[in-house]
C-alpha beads as a LAMMPS data file, in Angstrom:
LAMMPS data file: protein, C-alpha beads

255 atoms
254 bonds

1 atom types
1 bond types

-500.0 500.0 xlo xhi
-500.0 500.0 ylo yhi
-500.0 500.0 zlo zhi

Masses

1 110.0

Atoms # bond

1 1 1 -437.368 143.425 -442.059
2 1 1 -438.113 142.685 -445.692
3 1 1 -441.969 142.764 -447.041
4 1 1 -443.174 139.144 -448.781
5 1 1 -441.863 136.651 -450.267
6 1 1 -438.143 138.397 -450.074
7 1 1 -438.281 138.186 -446.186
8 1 1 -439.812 135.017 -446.513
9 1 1 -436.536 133.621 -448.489
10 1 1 -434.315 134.893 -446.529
11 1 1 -435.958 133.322 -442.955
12 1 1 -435.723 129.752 -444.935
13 1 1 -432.211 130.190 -445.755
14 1 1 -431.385 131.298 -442.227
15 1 1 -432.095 127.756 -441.169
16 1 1 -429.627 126.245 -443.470
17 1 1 -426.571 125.281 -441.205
18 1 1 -423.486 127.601 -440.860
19 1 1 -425.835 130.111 -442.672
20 1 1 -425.886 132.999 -440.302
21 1 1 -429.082 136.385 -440.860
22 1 1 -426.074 138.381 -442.966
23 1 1 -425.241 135.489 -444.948
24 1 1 -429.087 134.425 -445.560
25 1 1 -429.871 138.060 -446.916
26 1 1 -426.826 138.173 -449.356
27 1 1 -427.566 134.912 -450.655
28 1 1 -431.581 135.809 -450.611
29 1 1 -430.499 138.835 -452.602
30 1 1 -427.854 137.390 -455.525
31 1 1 -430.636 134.842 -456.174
32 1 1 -432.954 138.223 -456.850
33 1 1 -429.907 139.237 -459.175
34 1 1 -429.354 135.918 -460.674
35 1 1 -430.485 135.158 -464.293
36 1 1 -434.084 133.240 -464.093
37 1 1 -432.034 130.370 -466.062
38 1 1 -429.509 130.093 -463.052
39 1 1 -432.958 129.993 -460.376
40 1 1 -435.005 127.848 -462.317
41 1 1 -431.752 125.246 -462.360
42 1 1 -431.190 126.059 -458.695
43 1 1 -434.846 125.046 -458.253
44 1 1 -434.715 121.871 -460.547
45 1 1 -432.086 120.874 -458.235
46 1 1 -433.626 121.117 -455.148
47 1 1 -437.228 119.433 -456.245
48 1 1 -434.843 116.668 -457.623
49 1 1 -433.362 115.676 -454.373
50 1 1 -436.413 115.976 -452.793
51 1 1 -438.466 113.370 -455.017
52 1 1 -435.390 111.248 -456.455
53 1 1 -432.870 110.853 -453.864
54 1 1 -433.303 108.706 -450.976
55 1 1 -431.122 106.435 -448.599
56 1 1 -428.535 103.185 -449.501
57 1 1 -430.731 99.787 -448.432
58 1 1 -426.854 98.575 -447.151
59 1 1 -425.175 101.263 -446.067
60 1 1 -427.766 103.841 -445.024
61 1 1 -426.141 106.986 -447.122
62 1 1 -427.570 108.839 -449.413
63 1 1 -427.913 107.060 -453.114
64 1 1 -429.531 107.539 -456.099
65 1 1 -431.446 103.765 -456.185
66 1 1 -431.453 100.925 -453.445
67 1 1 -427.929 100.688 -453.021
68 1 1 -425.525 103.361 -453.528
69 1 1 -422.258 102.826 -455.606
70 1 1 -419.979 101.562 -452.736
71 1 1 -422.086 98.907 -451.950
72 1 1 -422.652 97.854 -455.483
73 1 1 -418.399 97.701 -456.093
74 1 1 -417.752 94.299 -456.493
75 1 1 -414.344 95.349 -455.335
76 1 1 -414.890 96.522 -452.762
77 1 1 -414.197 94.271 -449.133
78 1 1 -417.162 93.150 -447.750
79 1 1 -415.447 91.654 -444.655
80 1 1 -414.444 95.259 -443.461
81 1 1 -417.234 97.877 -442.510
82 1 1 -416.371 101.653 -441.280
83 1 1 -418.851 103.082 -438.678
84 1 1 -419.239 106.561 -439.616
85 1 1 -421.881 109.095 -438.165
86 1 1 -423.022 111.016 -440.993
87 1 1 -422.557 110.228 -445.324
88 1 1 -420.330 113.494 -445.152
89 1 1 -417.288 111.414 -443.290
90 1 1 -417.778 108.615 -446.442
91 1 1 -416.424 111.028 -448.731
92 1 1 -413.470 112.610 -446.224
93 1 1 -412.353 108.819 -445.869
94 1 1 -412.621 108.377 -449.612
95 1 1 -410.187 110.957 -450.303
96 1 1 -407.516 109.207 -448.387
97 1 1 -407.763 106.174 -450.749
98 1 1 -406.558 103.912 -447.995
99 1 1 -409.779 102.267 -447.476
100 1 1 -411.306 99.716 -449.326
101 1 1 -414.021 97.977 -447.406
102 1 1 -417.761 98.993 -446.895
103 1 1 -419.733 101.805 -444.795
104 1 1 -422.517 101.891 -442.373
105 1 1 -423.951 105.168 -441.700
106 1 1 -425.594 106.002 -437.776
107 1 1 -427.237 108.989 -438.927
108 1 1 -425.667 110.783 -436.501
109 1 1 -424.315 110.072 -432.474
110 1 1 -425.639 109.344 -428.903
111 1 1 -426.404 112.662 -427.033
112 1 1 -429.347 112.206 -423.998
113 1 1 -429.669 115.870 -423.469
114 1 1 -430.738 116.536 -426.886
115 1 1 -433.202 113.389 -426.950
116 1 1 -431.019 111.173 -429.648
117 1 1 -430.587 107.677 -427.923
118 1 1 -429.714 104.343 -429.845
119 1 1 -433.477 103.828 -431.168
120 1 1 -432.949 106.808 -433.104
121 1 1 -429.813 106.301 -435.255
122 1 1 -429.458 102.804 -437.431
123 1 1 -427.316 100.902 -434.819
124 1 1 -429.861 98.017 -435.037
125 1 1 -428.905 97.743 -438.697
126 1 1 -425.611 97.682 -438.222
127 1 1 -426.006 94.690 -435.175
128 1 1 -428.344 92.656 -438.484
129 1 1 -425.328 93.357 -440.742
130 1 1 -423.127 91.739 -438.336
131 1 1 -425.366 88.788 -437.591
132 1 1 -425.693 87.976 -441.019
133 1 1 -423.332 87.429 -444.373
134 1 1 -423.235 89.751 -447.093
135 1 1 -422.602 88.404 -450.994
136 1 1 -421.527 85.140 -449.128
137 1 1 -418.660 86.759 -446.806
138 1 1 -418.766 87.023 -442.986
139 1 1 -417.661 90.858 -441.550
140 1 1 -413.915 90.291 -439.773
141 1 1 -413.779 93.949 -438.507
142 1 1 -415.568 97.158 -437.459
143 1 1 -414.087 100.265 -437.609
144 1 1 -415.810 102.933 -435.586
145 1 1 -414.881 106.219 -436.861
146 1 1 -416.879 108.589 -435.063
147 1 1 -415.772 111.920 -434.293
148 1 1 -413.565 112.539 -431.450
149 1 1 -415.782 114.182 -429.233
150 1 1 -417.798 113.563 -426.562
151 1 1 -420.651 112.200 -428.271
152 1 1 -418.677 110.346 -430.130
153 1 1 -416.693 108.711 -428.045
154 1 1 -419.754 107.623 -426.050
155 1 1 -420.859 106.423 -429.462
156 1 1 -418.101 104.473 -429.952
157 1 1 -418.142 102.905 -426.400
158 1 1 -421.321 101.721 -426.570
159 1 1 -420.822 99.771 -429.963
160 1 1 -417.622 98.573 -428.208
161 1 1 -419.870 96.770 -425.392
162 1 1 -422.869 95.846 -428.077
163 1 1 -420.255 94.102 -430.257
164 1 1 -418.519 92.589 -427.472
165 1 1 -420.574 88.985 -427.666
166 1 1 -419.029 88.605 -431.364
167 1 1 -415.049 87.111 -429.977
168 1 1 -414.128 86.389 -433.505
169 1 1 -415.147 89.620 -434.613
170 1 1 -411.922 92.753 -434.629
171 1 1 -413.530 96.244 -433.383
172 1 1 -411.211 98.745 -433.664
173 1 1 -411.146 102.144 -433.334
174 1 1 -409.686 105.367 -435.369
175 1 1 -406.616 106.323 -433.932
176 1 1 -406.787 110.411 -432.684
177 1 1 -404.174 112.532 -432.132
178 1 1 -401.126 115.285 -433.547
179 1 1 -402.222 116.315 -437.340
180 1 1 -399.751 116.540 -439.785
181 1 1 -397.621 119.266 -440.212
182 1 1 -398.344 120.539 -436.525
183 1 1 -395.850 121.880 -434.410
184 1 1 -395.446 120.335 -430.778
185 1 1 -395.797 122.914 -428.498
186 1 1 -399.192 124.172 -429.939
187 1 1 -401.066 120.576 -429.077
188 1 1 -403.702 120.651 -426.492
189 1 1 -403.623 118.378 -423.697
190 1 1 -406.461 116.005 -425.016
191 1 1 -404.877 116.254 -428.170
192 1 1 -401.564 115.259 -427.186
193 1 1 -402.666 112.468 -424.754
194 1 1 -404.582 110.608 -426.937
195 1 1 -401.055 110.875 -429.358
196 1 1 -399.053 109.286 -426.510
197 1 1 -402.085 106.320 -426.184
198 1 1 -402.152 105.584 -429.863
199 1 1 -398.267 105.704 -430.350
200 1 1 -397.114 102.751 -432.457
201 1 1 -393.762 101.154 -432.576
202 1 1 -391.273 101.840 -435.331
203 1 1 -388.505 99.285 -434.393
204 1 1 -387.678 96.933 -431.798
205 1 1 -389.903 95.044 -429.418
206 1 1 -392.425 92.694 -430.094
207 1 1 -394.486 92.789 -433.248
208 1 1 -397.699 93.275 -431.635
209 1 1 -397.632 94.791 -428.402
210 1 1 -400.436 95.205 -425.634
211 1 1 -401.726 98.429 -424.539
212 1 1 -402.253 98.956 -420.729
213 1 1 -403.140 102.337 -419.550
214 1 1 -401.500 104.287 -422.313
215 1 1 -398.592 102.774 -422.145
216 1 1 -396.983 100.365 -424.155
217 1 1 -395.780 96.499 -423.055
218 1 1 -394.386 93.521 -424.644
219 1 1 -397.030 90.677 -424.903
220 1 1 -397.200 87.718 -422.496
221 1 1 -395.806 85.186 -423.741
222 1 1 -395.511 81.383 -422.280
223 1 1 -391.802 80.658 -420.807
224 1 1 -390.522 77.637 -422.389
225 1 1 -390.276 74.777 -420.630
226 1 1 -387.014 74.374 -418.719
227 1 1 -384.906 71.530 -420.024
228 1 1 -383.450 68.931 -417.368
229 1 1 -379.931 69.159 -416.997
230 1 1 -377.631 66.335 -418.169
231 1 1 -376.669 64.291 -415.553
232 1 1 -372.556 63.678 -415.623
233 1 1 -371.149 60.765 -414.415
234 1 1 -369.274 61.058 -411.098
235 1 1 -365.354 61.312 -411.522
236 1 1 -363.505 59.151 -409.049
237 1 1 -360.529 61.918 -407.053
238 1 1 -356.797 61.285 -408.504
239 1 1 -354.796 59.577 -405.716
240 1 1 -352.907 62.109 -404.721
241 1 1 -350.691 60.040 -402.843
242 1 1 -348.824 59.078 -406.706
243 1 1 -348.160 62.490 -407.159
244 1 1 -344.965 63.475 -407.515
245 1 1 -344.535 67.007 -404.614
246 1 1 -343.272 69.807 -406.646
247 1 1 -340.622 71.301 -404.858
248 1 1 -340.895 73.674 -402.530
249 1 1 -344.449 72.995 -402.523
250 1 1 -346.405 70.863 -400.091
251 1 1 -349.494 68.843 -401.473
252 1 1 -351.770 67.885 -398.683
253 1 1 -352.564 63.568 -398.543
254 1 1 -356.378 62.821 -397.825
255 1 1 -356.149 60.292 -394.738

Bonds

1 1 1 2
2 1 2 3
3 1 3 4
4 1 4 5
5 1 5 6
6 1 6 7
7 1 7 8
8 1 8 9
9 1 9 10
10 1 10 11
11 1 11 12
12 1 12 13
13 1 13 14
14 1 14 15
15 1 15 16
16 1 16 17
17 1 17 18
18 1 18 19
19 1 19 20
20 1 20 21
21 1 21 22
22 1 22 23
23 1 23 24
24 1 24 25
25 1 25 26
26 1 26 27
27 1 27 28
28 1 28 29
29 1 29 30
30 1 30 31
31 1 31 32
32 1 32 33
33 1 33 34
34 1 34 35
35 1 35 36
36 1 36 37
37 1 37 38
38 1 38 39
39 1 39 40
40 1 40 41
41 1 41 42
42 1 42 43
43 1 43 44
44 1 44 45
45 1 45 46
46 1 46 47
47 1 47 48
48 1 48 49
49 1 49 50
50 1 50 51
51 1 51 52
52 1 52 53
53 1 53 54
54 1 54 55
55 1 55 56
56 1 56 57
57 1 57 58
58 1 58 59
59 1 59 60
60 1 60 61
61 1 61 62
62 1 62 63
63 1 63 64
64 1 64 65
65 1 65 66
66 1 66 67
67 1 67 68
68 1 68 69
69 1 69 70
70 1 70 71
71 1 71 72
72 1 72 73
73 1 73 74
74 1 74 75
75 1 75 76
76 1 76 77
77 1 77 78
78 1 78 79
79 1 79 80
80 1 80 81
81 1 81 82
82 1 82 83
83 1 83 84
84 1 84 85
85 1 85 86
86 1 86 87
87 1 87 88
88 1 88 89
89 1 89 90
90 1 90 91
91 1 91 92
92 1 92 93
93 1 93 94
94 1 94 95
95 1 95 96
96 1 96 97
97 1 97 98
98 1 98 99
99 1 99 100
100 1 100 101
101 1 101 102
102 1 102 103
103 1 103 104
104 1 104 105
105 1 105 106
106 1 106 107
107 1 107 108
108 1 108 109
109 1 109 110
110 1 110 111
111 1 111 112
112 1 112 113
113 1 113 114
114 1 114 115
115 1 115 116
116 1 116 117
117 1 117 118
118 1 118 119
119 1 119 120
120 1 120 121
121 1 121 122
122 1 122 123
123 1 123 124
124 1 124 125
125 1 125 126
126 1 126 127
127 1 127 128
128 1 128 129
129 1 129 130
130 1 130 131
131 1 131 132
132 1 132 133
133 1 133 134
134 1 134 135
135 1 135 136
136 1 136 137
137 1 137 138
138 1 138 139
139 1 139 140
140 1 140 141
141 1 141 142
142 1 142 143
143 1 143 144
144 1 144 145
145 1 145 146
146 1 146 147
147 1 147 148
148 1 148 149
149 1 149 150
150 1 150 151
151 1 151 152
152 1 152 153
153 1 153 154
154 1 154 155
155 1 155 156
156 1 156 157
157 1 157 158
158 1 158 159
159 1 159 160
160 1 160 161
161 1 161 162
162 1 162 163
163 1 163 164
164 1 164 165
165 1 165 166
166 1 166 167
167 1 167 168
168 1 168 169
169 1 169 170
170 1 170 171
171 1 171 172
172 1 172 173
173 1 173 174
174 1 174 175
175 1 175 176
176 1 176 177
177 1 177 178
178 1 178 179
179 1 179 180
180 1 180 181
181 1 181 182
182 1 182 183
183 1 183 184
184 1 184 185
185 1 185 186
186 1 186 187
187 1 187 188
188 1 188 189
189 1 189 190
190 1 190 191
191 1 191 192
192 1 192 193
193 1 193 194
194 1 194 195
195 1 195 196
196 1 196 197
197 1 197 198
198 1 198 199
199 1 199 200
200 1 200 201
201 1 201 202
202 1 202 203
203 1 203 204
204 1 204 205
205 1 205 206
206 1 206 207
207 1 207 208
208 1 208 209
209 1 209 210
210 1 210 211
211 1 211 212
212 1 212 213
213 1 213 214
214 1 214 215
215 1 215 216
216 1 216 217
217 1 217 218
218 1 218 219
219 1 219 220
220 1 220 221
221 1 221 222
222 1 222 223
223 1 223 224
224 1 224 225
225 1 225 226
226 1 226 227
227 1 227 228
228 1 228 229
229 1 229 230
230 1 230 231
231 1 231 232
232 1 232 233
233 1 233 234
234 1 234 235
235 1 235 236
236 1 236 237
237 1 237 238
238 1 238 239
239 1 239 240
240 1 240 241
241 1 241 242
242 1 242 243
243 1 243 244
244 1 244 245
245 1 245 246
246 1 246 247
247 1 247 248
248 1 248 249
249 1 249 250
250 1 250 251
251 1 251 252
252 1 252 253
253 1 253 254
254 1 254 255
């Protein structure tokens, strides 16, 4: 234990997440070390997000005025809105570059035993956003890209039945399963179940096909209807009796 203010530093740092007592005391101690220009910027910092930053009036992450820059892109899709838990998973889906539509932020995911049910995260805004047009354009599709966990997916199944009233609305979900660049044999079996469910076609088959258990069949389609067959006029039998027998060969008359 550490006397004053030094102690007191490195108990607040402690409570920072993924900061352990080892890692709070070197930190608590290169700040002691640091130039008083490096602290005092350190410290502007801090009192800065504390007074100037607060939370997107859209979206719900974290923006510098009522709406953060997403939600101010005019180029951005407004017909296409990605559930995410926290504003951390905005920026890993924004370094894939494949995305192009909005954001709506829970604030985290549903977990009972720690006391966070669906009063305490913004699903209510997200139900107003898809009641309601934004800039003039109704929302075709949710994607709800929790994490793939147990919270999450119980987060994500709930939104599924919420949304459910909405038919001409798409909710979709992230697909989970073998990263890149893994090898096979190493793949749990959650991991490599959830690969199997989510497979997707790569030739052959019908374009979209229904899923069913995991496993993968052709859509129902309608059987045409069955066209009559022509009717053909009745032949009347060759008279036989005109024939000329072959010979050798006997050609039996009709009576």
């Amino acid at each position: 234990m550490y006397e004053g203010p030094v102690q007191n530093l490195i108990d607040e740092l402690g409570k920072l997440p993924g900061v352990g007592p080892k890692s709070a005391q070197r930190l608590a101690f290169h700040l002691l070390q640091a130039e008083p220009e490096s602290v005092e910027r350190l410290r502007s910092a801090l009192q800065a997000v504390v007074d100037g930053v607060s939370y997107c009036e859209v979206c719900g992450t974290v923006a510098a005025g009522e709406r953060c820059r997403i939600c101010s892109d005019p180029r951005r899709d407004p017909t296409l809105i990605c559930v995410v838990e926290e504003p951390k998973d905005i920026e890993a889906i924004e370094r894939t570059r494949e995305f192009r539509g909005l954001y709506h932020v829970l604030g985290g995911a549903l977990d009972p035993l720690n006391g966070i049910g669906p009063n305490e995260l913004r699903i209510a805004g997200l139900m107003r956003r898809v009641g309601q047009e934004f800039e003039g354009e109704e929302i075709a599709e949710i994607i709800i890209a929790t994490d793939p966990n147990t919270t999450g997916e119980a987060t994500s199944t709930y939104l599924a039945r919420l949304l459910r009233p909405f038919p001409e609305l798409v909710v979709s979900r992230l697909a989970s399963g073998l990263p890149m660049g893994a090898d096979l044999e190493f793949a749990d079996e959650l991991t490599l179940g959830s690969a199997l469910s989510g497979r997707r076609i790569l030739s052959g088959g019908p374009s979209q096909p229904t899923r069913s258990g995991g496993v993968l069949r052709p859509e129902q389609t309608e059987a045409p209807e069955r066209q009559p067959e022509p009717q053909l006029a009745p032949q009347s039998s060759p008279d036989l009796s005109e024939v000329e027998e072959p010979r050798g060969v006997t050609v039996p008359h009709r009576p």
